[in-house]
N, C-alpha and C positions, 0 to 999 in steps of 0.2 A: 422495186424502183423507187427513186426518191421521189418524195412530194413535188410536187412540180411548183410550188405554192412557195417553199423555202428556197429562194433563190439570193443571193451573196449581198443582193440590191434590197429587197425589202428586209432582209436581214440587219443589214446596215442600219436603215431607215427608224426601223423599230427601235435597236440600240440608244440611237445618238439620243433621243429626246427623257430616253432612261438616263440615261449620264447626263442629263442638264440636271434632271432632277435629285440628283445623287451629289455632286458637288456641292461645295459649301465655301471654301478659302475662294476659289477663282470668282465666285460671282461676287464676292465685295473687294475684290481688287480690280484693277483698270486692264479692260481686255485690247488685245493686239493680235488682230487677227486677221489674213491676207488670206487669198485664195490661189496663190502662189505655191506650188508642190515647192516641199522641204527634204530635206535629207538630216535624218542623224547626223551630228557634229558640225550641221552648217552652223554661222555665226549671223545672226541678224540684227541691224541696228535700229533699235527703238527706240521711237521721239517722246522724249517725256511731258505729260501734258502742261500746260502751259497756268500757274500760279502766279499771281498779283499779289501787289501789295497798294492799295487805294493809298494816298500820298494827303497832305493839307496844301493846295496848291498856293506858294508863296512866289510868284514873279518869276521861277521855273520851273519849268515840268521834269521830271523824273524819267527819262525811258527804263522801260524795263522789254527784258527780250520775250520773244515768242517763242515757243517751242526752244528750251534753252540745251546744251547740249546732249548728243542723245545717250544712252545708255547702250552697253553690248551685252547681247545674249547667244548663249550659245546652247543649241536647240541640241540638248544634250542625253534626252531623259524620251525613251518610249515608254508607256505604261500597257503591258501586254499580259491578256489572257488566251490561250490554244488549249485547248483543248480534243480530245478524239470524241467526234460523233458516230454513232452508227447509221446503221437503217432506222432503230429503234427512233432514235431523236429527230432525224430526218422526214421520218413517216407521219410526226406529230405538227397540228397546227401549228400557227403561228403562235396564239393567247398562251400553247402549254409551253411548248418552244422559249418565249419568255419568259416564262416561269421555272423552267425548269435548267434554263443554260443563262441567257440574258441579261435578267434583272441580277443574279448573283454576280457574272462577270462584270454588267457595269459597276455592280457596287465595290469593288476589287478593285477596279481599275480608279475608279471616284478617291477609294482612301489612298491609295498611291498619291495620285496628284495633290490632295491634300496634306500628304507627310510632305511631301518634298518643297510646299509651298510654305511651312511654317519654318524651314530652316531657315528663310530671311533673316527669323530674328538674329542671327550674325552681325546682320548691316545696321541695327541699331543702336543708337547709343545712348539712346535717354530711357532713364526706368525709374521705376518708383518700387515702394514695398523693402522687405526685407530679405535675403537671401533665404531658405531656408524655413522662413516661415508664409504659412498657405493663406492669401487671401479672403478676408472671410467677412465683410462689411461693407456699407455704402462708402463711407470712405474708402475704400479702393479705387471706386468707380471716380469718386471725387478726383480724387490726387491722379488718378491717369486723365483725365479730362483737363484738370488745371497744366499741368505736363505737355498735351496738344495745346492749350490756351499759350501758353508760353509762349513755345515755338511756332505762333500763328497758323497752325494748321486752321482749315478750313471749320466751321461748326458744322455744316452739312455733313452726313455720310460717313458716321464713326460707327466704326464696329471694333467688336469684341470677341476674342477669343481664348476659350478658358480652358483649363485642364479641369479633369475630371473631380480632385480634390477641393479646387475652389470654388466651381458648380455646387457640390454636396453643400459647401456652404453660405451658401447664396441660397439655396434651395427653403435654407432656413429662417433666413430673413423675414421677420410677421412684414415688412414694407411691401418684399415682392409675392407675398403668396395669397394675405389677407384681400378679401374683394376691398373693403370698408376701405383699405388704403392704401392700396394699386390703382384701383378704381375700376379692373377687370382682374376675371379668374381664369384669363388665357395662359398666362404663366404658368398656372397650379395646374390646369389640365393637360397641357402639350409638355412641360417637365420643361421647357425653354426658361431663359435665364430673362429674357424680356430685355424693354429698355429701361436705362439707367440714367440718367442727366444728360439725354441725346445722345446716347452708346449704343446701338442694337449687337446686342450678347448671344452668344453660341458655345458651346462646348465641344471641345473635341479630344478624343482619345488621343490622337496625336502630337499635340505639343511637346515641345523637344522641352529635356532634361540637359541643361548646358553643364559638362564638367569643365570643370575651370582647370588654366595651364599651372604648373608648378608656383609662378612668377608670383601669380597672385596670392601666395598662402604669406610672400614678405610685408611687414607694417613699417616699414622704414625707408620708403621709397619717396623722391622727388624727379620731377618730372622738367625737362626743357627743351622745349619746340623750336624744330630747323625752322624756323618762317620762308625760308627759302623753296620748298617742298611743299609752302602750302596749296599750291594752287599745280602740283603734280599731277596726274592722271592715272589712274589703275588700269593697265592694260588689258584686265581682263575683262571688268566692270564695266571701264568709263567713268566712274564716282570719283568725281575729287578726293583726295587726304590730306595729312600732312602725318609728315616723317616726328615722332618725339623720341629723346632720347630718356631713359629712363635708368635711375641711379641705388643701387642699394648702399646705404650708408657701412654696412657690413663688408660691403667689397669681397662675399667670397661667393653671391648664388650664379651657379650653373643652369637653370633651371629656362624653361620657354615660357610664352605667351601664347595661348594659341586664338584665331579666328571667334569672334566671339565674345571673349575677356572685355567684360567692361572694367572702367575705371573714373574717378574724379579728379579733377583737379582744376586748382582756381588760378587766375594773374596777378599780377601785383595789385589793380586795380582794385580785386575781390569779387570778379565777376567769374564764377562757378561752370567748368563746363564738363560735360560727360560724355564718353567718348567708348568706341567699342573698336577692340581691334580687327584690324580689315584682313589680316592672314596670319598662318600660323609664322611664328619668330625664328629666328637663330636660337644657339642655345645664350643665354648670360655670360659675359667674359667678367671675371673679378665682379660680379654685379651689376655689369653693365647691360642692357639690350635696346635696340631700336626696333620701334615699332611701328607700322602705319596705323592712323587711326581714325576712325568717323565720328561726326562729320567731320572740316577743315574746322580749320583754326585760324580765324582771322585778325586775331591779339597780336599782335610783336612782344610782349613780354612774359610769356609764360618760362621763367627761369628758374631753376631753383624751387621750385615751389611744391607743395605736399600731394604725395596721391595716395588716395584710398579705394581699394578695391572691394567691393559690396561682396567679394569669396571668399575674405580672406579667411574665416571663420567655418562658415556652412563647406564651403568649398564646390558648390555646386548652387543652381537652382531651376526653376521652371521657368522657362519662361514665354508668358501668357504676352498675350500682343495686344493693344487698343491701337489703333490709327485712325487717317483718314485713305479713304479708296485711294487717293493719288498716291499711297506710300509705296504701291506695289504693284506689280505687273504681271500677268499669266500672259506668253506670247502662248500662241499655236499656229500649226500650219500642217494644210493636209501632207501625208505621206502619197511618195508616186505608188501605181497600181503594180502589186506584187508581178513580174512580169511567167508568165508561162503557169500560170493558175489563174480561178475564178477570183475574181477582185474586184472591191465595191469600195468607194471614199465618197461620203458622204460627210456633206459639212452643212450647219445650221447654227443660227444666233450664238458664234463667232466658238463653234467646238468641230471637229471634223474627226470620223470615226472611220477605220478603214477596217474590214471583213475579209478575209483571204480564206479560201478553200481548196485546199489539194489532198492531192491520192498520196500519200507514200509507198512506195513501192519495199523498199524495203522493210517498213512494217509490216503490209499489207492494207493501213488502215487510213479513212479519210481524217484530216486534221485542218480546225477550222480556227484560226487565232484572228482576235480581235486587239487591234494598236491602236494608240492616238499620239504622237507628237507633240511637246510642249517644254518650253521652259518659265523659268521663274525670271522676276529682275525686280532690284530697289531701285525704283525709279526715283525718290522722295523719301527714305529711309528716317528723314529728320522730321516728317508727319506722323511718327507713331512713336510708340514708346510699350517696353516691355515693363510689364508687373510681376513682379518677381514671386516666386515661390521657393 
């Protein structure tokens, strides 16, 4: 008989506070979290947290909105481990229990949510570095710091997230490893990347490797923005764009853009802006394609004017994220209780883990899967900025 000790409920219980400790992306992003059962594929509307801007008060005051419009998320994404128990694993306490099914499944489940959360870097559009080549200096940290400075991100609550190549080099740095001038050997003993000019740094296996669309390999391209489209809505998102139309002087690429694709280009004025596209394109007619792109574009005269894409060379690159917490969003919400089996949803400081236990009959054998519910959303995608590799 089964341990009467492993039941679906302290099962649960044990899990969830494994997977707080397991995760990495969700806890320096802005959590949204309800106690409201979910369903796969439902779509929830997230209020994005509410960013200021302090004004010099000259004879009027400025409003600025609260909670400004919200963001759509579509709770798209289970991250699921099942596994078959026997007697064997049932028979054992709880501590081995953990150890021997648990702690591995959370950690399973942990790097899922973590892959799926670094795909944001889509929605941004500001970067620094060079395509192709791997970050490897405090200048890094510099220039993506000055990057958020720009675009008034917040100073509070910037993190960092690195690919494994740029870590190695970081690692090397005498600034970060030396005690005499870090001023501790936290760094050198934990293998942490540490803080950086008010950056807390991490490494992770999964940063995406962005392939760039065909589009971006042409050097002869100018760029002119519908302004009419700028203050459009992405139906899927909720993120503002704007529509640009974009021109090869060659007049003959077929070629797309896809999701992703950054790009530069400046206004008449000479004010520089950098832009990532929001979805994959049509194909180029004669060299022509329109694109959506982030953020909006609030100039009227980007005509004519030259774009440079940071692929056209490497054709690919890494890319590593710096933001501030408001840049991103991990919504979750519990799943309902598997109906007609043992089922436990447990939820704590803003993660809910649901444990389901049934017979199969047609195996013969018991099968115990463990899910969580969650999606990702840019909430503030113009708070961060990728560093390229």
């Amino acid at each position: 008989m089964a341990n009467t000790f492993l039941t679906v409920d302290r099962i649960a219980q044990r899990a969830l506070p494994i997977l707080s400790d397991s995760i990495v992306f969700p806890q320096l992003a802005t959590l949204d979290y309800s106690a409201t059962f979910a369903q796969e594929g439902d779509t929830i509307q997230v209020k994005r947290p509410s960013v200021f801007i302090a004004d010099e008060f000259s004879g009027t005051i400025n409003l600025q909105d609260i909670n400004p419009f919200p963001v759509l998320v579509k709770m798209d994404k289970i991250a699921d481990v099942s596994v078959t128990v026997t007697s064997k694993e049932m028979t054992l306490d709880l501590d081995d229990f953990e150890t021997d099914v648990l702690r591995p499944a959370m950690v399973a489940i942990s790097e899922k949510i973590n892959a799926d959360g670094l795909d944001l870097y889509k929605f941004v559009g500001a970067y620094v570095g060079a395509s192709g080549t791997t970050p490897d200096g405090l200048d890094d940290f510099a220039n993506a710091a000055k990057e958020l400075d720009d675009n008034k991100a917040p100073f509070t609550e910037r993190f960092g997230i690195w690919d494994t190549a740029s870590t190695a080099k970081f690692r090397q740095l005498d600034s970060l490893v030396e005690v005499d001038k870090s001023g501790t050997n936290t760094a050198l003993r934990t293998g942490a990347i540490g803080n950086v000019y008010g950056i807390d740094n991490y490494m992770s296996q999964a940063v995406k490797t962005h392939t760039a669309g065909g589009y971006t390999a042409l050097a002869d391209i100018t760029a002119a923005a519908d302004i009419s489209a700028v203050n459009a809505t992405d139906a899927t998102t909720g993120l503002k764009y704007t529509s640009v139309t974009l021109t090869s002087a060659a007049g003959t690429s077929t070629a797309t853009l896809l999701a992703g694709d950054i790009l530069t280009f400046a206004d008449d004025s000479g004010n520089v802006y950098k832009a990532t596209v929001l979805e994959d394109t049509a194909a180029a007619v004669s060299g022509v394609v329109t694109a959506k792109v982030l953020p909006q574009i609030t100039a009227d005269d980007v005509t004519d004017t030259d774009v440079t894409f940071p692929d056209v060379t490497a054709r690919a690159h890494k890319a590593n994220l710096v933001f501030n917490r408001n840049a991103f969003g991990f919504v979750t919400r519990p799943l309902m209780p598997a109906p007609g089996a043992d089922s436990s949803t447990q939820s704590f400081g803003g993660l809910s883990i649901r444990v389901v236990m049934d017979y199969d009959t047609s195996t013969k054998k018991t099968v115990m899967s463990m899910d969580i519910l969650y999606g990702w959303a840019a909430l503030y995608p113009e708070l961060a900025t990728r560093v390229l590799g």
